[in-house]
C-alpha positions in Angstrom: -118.9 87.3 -87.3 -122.4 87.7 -85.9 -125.4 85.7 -87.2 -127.6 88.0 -89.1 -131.4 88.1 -88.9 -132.9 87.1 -92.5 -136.9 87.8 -93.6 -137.1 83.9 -92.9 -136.2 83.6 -89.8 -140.3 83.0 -88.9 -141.0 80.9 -91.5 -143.0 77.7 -90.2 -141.5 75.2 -92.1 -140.8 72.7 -89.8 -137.1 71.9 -89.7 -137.5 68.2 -91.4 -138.8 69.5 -94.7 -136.6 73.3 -94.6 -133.6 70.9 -94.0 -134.2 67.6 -95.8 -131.6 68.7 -98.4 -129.1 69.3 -96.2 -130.0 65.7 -94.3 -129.8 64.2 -97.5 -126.3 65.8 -98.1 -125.2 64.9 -94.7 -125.5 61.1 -95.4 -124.4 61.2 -98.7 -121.1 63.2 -97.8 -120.5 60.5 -95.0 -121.7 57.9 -96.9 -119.1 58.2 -99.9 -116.3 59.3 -97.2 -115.3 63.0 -97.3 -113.4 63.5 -94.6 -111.9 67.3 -95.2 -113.6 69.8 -93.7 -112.9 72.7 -96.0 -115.5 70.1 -98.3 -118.1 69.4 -95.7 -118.7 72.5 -94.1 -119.1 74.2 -97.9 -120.8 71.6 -99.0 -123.4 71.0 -96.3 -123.9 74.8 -95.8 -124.4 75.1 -100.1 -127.7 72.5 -99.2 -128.7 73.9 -96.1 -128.7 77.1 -98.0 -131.8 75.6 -101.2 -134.5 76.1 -99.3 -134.3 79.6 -99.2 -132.0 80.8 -101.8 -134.1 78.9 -104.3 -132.0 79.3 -107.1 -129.3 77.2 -105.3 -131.4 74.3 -106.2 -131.3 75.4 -110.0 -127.4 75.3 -109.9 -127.4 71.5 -108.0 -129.8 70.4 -110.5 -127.7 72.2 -113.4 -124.3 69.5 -111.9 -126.2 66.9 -111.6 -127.9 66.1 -115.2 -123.7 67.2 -117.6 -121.6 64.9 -117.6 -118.5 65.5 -114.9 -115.6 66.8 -117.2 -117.7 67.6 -120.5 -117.0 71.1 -122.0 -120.6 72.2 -120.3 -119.2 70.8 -116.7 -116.2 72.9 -116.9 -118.3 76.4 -117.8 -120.6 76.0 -114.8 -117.5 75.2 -112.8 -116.0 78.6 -113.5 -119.3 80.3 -113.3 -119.5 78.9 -109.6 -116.2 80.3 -108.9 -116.7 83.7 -110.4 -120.2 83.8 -108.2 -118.6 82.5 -105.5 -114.9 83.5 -104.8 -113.7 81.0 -103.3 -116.1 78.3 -103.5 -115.0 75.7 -106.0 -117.1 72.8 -107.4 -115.0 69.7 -106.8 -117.2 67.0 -108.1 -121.5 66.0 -107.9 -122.3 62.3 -106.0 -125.8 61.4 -106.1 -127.4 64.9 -107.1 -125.3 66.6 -104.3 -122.4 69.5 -105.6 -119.4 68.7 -103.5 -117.7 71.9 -102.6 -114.4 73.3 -101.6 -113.7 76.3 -99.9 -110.1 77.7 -100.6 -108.7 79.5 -97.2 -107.4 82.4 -100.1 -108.6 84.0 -102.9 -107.1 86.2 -105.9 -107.3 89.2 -108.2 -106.6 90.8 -111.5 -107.1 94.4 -111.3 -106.3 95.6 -115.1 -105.9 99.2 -116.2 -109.4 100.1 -117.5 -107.9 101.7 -120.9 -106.0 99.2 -122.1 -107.2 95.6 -120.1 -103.8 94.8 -119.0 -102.8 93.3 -115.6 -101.5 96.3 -113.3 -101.3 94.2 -110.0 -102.3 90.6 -108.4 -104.2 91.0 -105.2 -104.2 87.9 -102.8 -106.4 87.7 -99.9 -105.9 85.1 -97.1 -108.5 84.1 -94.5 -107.6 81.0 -92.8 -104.0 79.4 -91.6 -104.1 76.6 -93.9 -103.5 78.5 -96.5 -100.4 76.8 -98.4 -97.8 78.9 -100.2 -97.4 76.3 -102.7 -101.5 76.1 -103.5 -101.9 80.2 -103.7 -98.9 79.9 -106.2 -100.4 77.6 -108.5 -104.0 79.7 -108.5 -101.5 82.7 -109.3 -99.4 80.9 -112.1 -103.0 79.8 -113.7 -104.1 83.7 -113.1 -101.3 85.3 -115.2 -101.4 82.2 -117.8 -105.6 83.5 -118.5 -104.6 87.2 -118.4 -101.2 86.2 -121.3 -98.7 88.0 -118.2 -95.2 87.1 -117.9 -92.8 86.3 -114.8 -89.5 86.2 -116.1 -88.3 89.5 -114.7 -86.2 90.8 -112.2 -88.3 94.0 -110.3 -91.7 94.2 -109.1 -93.3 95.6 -106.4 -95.2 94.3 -103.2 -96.9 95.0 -100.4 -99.1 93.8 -98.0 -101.8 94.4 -95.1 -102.6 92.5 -92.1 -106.1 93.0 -90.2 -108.1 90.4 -87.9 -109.0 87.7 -90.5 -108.1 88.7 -93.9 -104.3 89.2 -94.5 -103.7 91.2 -97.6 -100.6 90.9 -100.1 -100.4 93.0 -103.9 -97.8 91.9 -106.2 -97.7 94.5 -108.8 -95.2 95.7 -112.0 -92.4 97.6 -111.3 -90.1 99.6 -113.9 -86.0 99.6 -113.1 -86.4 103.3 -113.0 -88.7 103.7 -111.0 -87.5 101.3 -107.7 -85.8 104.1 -105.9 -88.6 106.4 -106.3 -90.7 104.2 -105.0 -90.2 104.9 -101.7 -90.9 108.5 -101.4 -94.3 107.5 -103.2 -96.5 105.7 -105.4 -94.9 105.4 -108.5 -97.2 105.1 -112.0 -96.1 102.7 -114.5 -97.2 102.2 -117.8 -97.6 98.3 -118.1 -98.2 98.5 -122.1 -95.4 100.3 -123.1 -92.6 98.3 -121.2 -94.2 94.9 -120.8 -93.3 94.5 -117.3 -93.4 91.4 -115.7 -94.9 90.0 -112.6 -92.7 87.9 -109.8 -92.7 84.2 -110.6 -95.0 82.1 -109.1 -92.0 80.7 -106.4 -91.5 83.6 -105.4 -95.2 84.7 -104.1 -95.3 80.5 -102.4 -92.2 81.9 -101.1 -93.1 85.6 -99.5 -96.7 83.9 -98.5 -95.2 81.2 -96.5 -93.4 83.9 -94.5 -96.3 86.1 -94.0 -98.4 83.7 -93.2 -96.3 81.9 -91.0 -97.7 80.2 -88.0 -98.7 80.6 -84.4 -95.9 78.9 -82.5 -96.1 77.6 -78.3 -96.1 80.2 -75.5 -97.7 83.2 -77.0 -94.8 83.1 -79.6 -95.9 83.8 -83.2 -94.4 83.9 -86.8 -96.2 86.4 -89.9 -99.4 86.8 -89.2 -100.9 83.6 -88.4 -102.4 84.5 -85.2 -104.7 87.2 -87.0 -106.1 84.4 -89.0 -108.8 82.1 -88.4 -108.6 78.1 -88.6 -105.8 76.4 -87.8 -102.3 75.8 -88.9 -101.7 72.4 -87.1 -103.4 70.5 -84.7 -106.0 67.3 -85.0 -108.8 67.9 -87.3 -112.1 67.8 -86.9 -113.4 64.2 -87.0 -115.8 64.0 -89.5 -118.0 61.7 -87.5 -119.2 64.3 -85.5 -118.7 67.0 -87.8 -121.1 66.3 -90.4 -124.1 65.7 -87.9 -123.0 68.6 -85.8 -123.1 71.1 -88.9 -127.0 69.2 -89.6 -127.4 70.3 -85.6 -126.3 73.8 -86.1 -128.8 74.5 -89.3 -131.7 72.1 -87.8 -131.1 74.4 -84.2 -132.0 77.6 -85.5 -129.3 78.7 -87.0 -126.7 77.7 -83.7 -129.6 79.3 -82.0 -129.0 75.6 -79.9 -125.9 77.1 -78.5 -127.5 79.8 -75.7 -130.8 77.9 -76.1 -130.4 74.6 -74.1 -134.4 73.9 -74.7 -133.9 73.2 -78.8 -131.4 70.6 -77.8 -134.0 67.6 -77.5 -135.9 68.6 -80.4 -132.5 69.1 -82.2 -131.8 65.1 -81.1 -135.0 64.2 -82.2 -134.8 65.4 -85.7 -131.4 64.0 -86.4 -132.9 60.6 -84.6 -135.5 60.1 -87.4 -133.9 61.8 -90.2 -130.6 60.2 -90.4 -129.3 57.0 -90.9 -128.7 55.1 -87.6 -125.0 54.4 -88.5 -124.2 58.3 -88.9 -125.1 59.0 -85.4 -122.7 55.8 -84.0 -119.7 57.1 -83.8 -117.2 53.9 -83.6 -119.8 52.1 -82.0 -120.9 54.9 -79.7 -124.2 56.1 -79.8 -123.8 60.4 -80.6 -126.9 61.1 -78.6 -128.1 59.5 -75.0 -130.9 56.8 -75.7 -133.3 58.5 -73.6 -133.4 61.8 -75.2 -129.9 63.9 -75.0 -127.4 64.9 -72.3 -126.2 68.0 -72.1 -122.3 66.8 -71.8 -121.9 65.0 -75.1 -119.6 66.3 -76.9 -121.3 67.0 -80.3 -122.9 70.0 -78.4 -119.6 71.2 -77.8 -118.5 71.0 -81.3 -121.7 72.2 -82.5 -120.5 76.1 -80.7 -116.9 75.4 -81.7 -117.8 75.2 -85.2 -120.0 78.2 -85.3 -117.9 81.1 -86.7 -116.5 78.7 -90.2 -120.0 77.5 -90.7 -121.2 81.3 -90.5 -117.8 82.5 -92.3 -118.5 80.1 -95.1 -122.5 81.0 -95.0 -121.8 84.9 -95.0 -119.8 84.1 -98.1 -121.9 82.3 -99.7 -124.8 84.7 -99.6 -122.7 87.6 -100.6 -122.4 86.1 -104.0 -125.9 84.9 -104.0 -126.6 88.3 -104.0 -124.2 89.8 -105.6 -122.5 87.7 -108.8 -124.7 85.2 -109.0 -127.8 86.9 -110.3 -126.0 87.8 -114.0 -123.1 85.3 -113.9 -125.2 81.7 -113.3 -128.1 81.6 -116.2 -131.2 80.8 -114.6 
């Protein structure tokens, strides 16, 4: 996914003040221990992002003054996620919207005459996506559009492509399962009341399509088309959290083919964060006389490049998109 060039790009904002609410996010998000990286990356991108999409601001400021689990909390919760997709607002510490980014999303399409569900469409991006989570978004899905699951036929399908992995459930009338394979078969969802497959069932085929990407080139579903990770030791948050500050304060991972914005890049997380952020079990993250080109936060700062721009492309299509008639201003 390649960085795109934005209208801001020459603004002269120094870094400090363009950045400070993503430097203020950074420490709060270490300070109070978040340690999943589907919640950092979001979440530190979501304030990175204020400065310029203004009215990002308007929604943290919206969080921060309801009450966390009052009626008003819970509608700008589902605004967020209709803006958003998969963004999901997971809680608010000091003024700063903790968010989660779900490696999957899903649909309702409806029939436009009547409103009622024809098919679910699920979209995976990432590995860790979990058969039994997608299920449980699915099960909640049907629940809001009143759809059953207590049949025996249905239809499905799927599509596999480099990062996005496809799968329709859809309704499928006992007549018409044998002619469904010389073609696409029309069914009318109002007159028979056909039900979708139950929630088991989809944890079940996702699993398997999914699957994982096994040892010596060996792989199960479609796991190696995905991005992320399906096992392995995850990022340590240490290094993480001031390595996604690096790759916004860098010009945008700029940093990463520019070796001359690394000292500057030091500098600025020097005297902007706290001390204890940047000490690593005792270790200081950058060398005392400036910075060293082997330390390993450099390194991270280019592996973590494509999800920080994955979960920034995201998050300005719905800035752009949704977001100007779903959130109220």
């Amino acid at each position: 996914m390649p960085r795109i060039c934005e209208p801001w790009d020459a603004d002269p904002t120094p870094p400090e003040e363009r950045y400070s609410e993503l430097l203020r996010a950074a420490e709060t998000v270490w300070r109070v221990g978040i340690t999943d990286e589907n919640r950092i990356i979001p979440t530190l991108v979501f304030a990175a992002r204020s400065f310029e999409l203004q009215n990002l601001g308007t929604i943290r400021e919206q969080l921060a003054r309801v009450e966390v689990g009052s009626e008003r909390w819970t509608e700008l919760k589902g605004m967020f996620r209709r803006a958003f997709d998969t963004f999901e607002i997971v809680g608010v510490q000091d003024g700063v919207p903790i968010v989660y980014s779900r490696p999957f999303k899903l649909r309702a399409h409806a029939y436009p005459e009547t409103g009622i569900v024809e098919k679910i469409v699920i979209e995976v991006y990432r590995r860790s996506a979990k058969g039994e989570e997608i299920a449980e978004w699915y099960d909640a899905l049907l629940s809001e559009h009143g759809v059953s699951y207590e049949g025996r036929e249905g239809g499905f399908a799927w599509h596999a492509s480099i990062g996005c992995l496809q799968m329709v459930f859809h309704r499928l009338a006992p007549a018409t399962l044998n002619p469904v394979l010389e073609g696409r078969s029309e069914v009318n969802a109002e007159k028979h009341d056909l039900p979708l497959p139950h929630p088991h069932i989809v944890a079940g085929v996702c699993e398997a399509l999914i699957g994982s990407v096994g040892t010596r080139g060996k792989s199960g579903g479609f796991a190696h088309l995905l991005g992320g990770r399906d096992r392995g030791r995850p990022f340590d948050p240490d290094y993480l959290i001031p390595a996604v500050v690096a790759w916004y304060v860098g010009d945008r991972g700029s940093l990463i083919e520019r070796h001359d914005l690394k000292p500057k890049v030091a500098r600025i997380l020097r005297d902007n964060l706290d001390g204890s952020l940047l000490r690593s079990r005792g270790k200081h993250m950058f060398h005392g006389k400036g910075w060293d080109s082997a330390e390993y936060i450099w390194e991270l700062v280019e592996r973590i490049s494509q999800p920080i721009l994955r979960v920034d492309h995201e998050l300005r299509e719905g800035y752009f998109g949704p977001l100007g008639y779903i959130f109220p201003q």
